[in-house]
DRENDO-1510 file (C-alpha; in Angstrom, 1 decimal, always signed):
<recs>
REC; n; res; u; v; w
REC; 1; UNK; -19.0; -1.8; -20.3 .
REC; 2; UNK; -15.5; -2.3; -18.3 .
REC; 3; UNK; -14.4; +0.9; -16.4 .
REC; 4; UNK; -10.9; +2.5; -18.2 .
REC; 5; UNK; -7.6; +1.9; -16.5 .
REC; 6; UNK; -6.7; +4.7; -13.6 .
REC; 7; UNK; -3.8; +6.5; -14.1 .
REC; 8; UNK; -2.1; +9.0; -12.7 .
REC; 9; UNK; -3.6; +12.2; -14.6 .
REC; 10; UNK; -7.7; +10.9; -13.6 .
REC; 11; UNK; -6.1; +10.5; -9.7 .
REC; 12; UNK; -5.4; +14.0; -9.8 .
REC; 13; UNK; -8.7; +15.1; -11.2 .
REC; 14; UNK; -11.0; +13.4; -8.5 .
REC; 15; UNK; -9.2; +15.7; -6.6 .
REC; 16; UNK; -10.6; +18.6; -7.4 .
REC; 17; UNK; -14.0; +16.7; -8.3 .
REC; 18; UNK; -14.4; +15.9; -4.6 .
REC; 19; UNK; -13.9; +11.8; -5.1 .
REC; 20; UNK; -12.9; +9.3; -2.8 .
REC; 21; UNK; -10.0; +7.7; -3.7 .
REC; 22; UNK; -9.7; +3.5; -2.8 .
REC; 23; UNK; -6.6; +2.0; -2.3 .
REC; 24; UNK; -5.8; -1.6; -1.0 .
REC; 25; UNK; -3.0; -3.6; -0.5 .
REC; 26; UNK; -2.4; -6.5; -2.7 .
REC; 27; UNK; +0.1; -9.0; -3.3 .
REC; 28; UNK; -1.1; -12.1; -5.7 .
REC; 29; UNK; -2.4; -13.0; -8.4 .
REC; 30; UNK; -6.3; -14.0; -6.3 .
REC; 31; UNK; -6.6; -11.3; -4.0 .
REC; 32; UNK; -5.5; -8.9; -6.7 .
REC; 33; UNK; -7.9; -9.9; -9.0 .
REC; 34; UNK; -10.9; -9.6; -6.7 .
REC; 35; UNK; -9.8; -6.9; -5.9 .
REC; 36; UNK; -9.8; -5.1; -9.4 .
REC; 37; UNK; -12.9; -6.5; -10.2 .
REC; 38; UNK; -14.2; -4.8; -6.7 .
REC; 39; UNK; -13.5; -1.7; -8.2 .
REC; 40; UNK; -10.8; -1.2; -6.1 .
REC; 41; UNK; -8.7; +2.6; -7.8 .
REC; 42; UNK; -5.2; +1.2; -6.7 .
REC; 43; UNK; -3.4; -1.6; -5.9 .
REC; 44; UNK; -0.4; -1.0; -3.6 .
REC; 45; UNK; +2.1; -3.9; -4.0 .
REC; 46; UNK; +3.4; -2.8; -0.7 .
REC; 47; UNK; +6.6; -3.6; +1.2 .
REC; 48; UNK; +3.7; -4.4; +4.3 .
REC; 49; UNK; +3.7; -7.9; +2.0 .
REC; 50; UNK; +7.3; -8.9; +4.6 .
REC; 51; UNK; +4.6; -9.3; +7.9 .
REC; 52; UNK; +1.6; -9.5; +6.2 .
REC; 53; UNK; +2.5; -12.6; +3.4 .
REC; 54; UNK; +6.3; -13.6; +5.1 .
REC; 55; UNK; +6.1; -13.8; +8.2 .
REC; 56; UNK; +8.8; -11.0; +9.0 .
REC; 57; UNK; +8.6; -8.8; +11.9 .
REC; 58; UNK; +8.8; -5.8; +10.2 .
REC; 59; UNK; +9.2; -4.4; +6.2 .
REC; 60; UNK; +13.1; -4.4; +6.8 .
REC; 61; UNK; +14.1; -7.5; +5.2 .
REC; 62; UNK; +12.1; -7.2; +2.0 .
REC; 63; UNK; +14.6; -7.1; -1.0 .
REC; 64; UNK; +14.1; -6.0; -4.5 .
REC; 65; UNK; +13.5; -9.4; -6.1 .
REC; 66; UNK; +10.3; -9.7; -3.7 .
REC; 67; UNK; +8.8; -6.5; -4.5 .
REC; 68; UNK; +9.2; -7.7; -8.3 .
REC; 69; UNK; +8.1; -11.2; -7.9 .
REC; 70; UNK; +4.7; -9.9; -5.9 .
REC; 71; UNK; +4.2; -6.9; -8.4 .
REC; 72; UNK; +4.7; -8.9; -11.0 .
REC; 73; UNK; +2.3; -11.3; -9.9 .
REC; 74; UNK; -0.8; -8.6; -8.8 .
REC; 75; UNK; -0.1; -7.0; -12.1 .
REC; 76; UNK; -1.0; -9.9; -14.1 .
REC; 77; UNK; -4.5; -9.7; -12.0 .
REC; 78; UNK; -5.5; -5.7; -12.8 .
REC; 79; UNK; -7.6; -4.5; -15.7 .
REC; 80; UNK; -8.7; -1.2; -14.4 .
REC; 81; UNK; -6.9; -0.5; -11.2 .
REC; 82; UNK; -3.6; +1.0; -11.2 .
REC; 83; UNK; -0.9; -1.3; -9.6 .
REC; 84; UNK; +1.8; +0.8; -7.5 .
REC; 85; UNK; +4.8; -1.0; -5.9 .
REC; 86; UNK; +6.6; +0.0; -2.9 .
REC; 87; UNK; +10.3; +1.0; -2.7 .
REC; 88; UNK; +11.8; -1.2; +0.2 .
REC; 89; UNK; +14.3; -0.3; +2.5 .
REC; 90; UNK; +17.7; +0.4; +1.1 .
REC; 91; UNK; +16.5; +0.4; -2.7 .
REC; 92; UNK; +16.3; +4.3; -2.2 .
REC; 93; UNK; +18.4; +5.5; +0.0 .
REC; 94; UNK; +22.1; +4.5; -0.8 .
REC; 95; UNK; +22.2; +7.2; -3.5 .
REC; 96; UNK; +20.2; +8.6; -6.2 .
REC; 97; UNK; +21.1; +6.5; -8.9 .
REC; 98; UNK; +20.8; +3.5; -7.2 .
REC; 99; UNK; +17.4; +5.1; -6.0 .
REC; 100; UNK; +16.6; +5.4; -10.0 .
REC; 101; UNK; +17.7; +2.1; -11.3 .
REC; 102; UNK; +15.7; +0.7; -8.8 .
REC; 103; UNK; +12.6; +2.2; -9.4 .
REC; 104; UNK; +13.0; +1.4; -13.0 .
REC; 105; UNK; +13.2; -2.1; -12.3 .
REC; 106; UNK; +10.0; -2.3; -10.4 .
REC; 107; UNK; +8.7; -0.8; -13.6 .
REC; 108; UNK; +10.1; -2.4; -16.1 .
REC; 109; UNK; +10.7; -6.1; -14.1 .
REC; 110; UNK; +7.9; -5.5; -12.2 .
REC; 111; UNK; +5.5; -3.9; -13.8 .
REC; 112; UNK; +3.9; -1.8; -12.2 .
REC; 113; UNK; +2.2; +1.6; -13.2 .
REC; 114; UNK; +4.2; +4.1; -10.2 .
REC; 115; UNK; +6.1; +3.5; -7.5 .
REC; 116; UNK; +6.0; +4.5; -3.7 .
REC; 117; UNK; +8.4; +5.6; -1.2 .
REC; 118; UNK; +8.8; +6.8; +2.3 .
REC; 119; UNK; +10.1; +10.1; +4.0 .
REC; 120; UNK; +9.7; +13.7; +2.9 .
REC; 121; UNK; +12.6; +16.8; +3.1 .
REC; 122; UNK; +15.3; +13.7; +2.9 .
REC; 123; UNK; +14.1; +12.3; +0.0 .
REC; 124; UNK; +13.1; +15.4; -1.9 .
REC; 125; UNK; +15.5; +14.9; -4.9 .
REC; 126; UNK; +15.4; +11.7; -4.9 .
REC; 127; UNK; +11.5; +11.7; -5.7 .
REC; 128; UNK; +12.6; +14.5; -8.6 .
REC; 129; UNK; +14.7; +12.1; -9.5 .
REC; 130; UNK; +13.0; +9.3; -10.1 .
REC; 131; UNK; +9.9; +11.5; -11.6 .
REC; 132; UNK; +12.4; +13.1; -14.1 .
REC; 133; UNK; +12.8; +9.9; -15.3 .
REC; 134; UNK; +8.7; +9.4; -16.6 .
REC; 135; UNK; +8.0; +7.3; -13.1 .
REC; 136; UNK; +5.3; +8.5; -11.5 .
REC; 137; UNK; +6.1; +8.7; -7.3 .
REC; 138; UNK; +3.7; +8.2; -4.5 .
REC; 139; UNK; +4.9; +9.7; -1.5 .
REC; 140; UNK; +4.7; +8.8; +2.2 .
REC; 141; UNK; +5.0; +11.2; +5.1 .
REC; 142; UNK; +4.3; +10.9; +9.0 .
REC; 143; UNK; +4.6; +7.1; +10.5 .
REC; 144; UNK; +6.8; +6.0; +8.0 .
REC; 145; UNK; +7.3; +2.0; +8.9 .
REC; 146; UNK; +11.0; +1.5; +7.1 .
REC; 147; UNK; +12.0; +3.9; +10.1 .
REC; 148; UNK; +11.0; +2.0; +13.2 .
REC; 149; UNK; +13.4; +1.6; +14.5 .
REC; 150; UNK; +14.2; +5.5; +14.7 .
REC; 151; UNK; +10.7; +6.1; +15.8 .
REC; 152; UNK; +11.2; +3.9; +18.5 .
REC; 153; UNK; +8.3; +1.4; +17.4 .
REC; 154; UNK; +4.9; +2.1; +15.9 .
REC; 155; UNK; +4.0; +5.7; +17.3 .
REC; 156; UNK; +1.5; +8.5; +16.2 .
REC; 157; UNK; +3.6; +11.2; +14.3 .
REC; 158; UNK; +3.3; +15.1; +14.2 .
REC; 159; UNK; +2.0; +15.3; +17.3 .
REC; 160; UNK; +2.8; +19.1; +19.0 .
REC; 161; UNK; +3.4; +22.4; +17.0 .
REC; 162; UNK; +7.1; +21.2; +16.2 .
REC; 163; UNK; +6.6; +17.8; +15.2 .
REC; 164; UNK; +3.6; +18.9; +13.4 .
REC; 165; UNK; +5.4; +21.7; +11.7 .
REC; 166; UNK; +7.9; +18.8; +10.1 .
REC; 167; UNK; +5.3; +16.6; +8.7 .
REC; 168; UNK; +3.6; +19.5; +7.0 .
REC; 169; UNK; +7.0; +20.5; +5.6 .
REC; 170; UNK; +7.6; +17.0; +4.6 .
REC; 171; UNK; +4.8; +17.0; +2.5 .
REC; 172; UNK; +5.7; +20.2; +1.0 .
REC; 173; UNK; +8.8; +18.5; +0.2 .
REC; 174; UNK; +7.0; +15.7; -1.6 .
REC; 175; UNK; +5.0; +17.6; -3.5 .
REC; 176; UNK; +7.1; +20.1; -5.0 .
REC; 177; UNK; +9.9; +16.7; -5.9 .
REC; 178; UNK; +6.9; +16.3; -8.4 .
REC; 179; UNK; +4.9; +13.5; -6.8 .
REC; 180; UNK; +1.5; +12.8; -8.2 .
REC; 181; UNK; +0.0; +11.7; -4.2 .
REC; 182; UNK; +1.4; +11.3; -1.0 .
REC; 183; UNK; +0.2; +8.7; +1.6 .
REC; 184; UNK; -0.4; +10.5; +5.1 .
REC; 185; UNK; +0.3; +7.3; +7.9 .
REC; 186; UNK; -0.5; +7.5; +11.7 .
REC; 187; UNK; -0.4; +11.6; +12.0 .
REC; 188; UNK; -3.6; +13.6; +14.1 .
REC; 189; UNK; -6.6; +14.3; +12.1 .
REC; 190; UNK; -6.5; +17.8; +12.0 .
REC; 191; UNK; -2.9; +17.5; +10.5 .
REC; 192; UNK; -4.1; +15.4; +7.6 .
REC; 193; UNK; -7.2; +17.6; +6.9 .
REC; 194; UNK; -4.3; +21.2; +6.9 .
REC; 195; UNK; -2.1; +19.1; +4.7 .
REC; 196; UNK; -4.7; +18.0; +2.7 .
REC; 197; UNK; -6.0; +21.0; +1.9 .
REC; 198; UNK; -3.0; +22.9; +1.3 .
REC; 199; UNK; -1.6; +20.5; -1.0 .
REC; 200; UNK; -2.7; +20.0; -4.7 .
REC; 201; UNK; -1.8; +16.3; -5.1 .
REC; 202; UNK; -4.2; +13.6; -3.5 .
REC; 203; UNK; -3.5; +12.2; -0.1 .
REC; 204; UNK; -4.6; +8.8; +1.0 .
REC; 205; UNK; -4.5; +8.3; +4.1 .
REC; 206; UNK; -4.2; +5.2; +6.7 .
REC; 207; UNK; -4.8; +6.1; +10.5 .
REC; 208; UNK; -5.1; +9.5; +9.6 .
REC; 209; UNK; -8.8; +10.7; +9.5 .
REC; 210; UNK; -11.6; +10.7; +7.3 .
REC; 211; UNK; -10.5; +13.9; +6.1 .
REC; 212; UNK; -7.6; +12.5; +3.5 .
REC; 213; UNK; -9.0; +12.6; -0.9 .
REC; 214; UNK; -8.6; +9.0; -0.2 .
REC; 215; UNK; -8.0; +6.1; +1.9 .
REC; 216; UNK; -5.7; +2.8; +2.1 .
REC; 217; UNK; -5.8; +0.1; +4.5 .
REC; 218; UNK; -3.8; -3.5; +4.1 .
REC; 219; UNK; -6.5; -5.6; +2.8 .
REC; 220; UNK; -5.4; -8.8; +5.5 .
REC; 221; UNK; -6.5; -6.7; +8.1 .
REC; 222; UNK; -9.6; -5.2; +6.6 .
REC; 223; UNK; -10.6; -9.0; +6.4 .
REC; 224; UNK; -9.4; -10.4; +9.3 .
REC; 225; UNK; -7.1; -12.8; +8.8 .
REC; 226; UNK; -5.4; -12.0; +12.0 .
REC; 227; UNK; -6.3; -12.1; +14.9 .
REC; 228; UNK; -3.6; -11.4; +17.3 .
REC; 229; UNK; -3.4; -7.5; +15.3 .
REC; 230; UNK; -5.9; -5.1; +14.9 .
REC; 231; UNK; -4.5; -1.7; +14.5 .
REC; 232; UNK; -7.0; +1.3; +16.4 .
REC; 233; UNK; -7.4; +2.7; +12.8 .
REC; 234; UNK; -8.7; -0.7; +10.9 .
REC; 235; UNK; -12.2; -1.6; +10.4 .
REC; 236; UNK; -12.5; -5.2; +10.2 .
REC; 237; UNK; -15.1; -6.1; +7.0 .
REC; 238; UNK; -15.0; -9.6; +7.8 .
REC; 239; UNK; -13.6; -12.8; +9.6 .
REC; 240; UNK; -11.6; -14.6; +7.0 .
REC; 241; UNK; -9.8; -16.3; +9.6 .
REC; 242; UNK; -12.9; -18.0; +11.3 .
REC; 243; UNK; -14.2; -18.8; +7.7 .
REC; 244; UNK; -10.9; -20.5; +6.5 .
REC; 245; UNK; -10.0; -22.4; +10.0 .
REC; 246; UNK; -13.8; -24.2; +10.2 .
REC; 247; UNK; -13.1; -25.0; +6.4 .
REC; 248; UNK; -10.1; -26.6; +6.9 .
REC; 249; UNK; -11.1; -28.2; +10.0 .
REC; 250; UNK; -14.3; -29.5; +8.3 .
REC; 251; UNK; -12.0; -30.8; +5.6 .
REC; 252; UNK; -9.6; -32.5; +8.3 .
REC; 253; UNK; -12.7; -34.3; +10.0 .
REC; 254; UNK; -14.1; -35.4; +7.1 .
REC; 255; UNK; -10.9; -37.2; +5.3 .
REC; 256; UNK; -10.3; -38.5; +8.8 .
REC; 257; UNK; -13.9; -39.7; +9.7 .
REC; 258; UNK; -13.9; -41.5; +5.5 .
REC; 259; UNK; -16.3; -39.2; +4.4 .
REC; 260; UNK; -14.7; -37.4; +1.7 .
REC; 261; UNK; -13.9; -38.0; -0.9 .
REC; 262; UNK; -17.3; -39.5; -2.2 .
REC; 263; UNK; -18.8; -40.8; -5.1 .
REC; 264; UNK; -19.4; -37.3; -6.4 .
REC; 265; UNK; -15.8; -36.6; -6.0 .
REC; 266; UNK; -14.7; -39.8; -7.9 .
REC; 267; UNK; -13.7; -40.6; -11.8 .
REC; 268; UNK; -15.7; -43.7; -13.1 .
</recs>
């Protein structure tokens, strides 16, 4: 019997049931699918797709149009999980409106179940915004990667009673805008377990302790299809890269040395 689709209201509830919540990055129609049918809870179409999938140096220059082509794309893959796509930077922050209209596109254009943004006391009525509109808002507090340049690169947040004090109201923030879970990104452990359980909504959390109601990790790196980048907080599952690079290379060798294709290969 096929599991029913997540939403927002059973996220809530393993919550307070005390279960795990698994979230992954996705951004096509293959990966997406096996990921689903993994039993994956959520599929985060995230901005993360402008390194990971185009080569960018960071999320900046990921527009609109590719958070709706990917989303549309991973959508088309999911029967259970629930598919969330990430605002990218800009879409949010000009103005609320503009913060609204865009969120409805990823919706509507995109399709996609909720969508996901960074920051916390700045973007509190935004998030009320966009949830007063029937779009459900994941947050995103701490190492927030649209503002790397303001962090001064990729650095451990809340850090120190002061800095630690702002991520905690961030999340405050969050949660009272309305949001239904809040990602918790490269803050100290003990942080994420306090905010954790002082919120009511879900956190997920990525470099942030096993302490978070759930966890998320880009799915690339989980598998290793880098080399050169392996964040401190990143298991490695597998060596995708190896696999894929002695496939292609056996492939190479073999056109090269006549050897493929065969008879078996061949249309009589």
């Amino acid at each position: 019997m096929e599991k029913e689709k997540v939403t927002v209201i059973q996220i809530g509830k393993w919550k307070e049931a005390g279960k795990k919540i698994t979230v992954l990055t996705a951004y096509d129609y293959p990966m997406a699918k096996i990921l689903d049918q993994a039993g994956i809870d959520i599929l985060l179409v995230g901005d993360s797709l402008g390194n990971v999938i185009l080569g960018h140096a960071n999320t900046l220059p990921v527009t609109m149009e590719d958070m709706i082509h990917h989303t549309r794309a991973v959508v088309r893959a999911c029967k259970q999980a629930m598919v969330v796509g990430d605002m990218p930077f800009m879409s949010y922050q000009v103005s609320r409106e503009e913060a609204v209209r865009n969120a409805g596109r990823l919706i509507k254009e995109g399709g996609a179940e909720a969508v996901k943004l960074e920051g916390g006391m700045a973007v509190e009525e935004t998030i009320r915004a966009i949830v007063q509109c029937g779009i459900p808002v994941m947050g995103h507090v701490g190492l927030t990667p649209q503002s790397i340049h303001a962090f001064g690169g990729h650095k451990v947040q809340g850090r120190g009673d002061e800095a630690a004090h702002r991520v905690m109201e961030d999340a405050r923030a969050v949660e009272r805008a309305g949001a239904f879970s809040l990602v918790l990104e490269g803050i100290p452990r003990s942080l994420a377990e306090r905010i954790t359980q002082e919120l009511s909504i879900p956190t997920i959390g990525i470099g942030a302790g096993p302490c978070c109601d759930g966890q998320v990790l880009v799915s690339y790196d989980l598998l290793g299809f880098y080399d050169d980048f392996s964040p401190r907080f990143v298991k490695r599952y597998a060596n995708l890269q190896g696999i894929i690079f002695e496939a292609v290379q056996a492939y190479k060798d073999e056109v090269e040395g006549g050897l493929f294709p065969t008879e078996v290969h061949s249309f009589k």
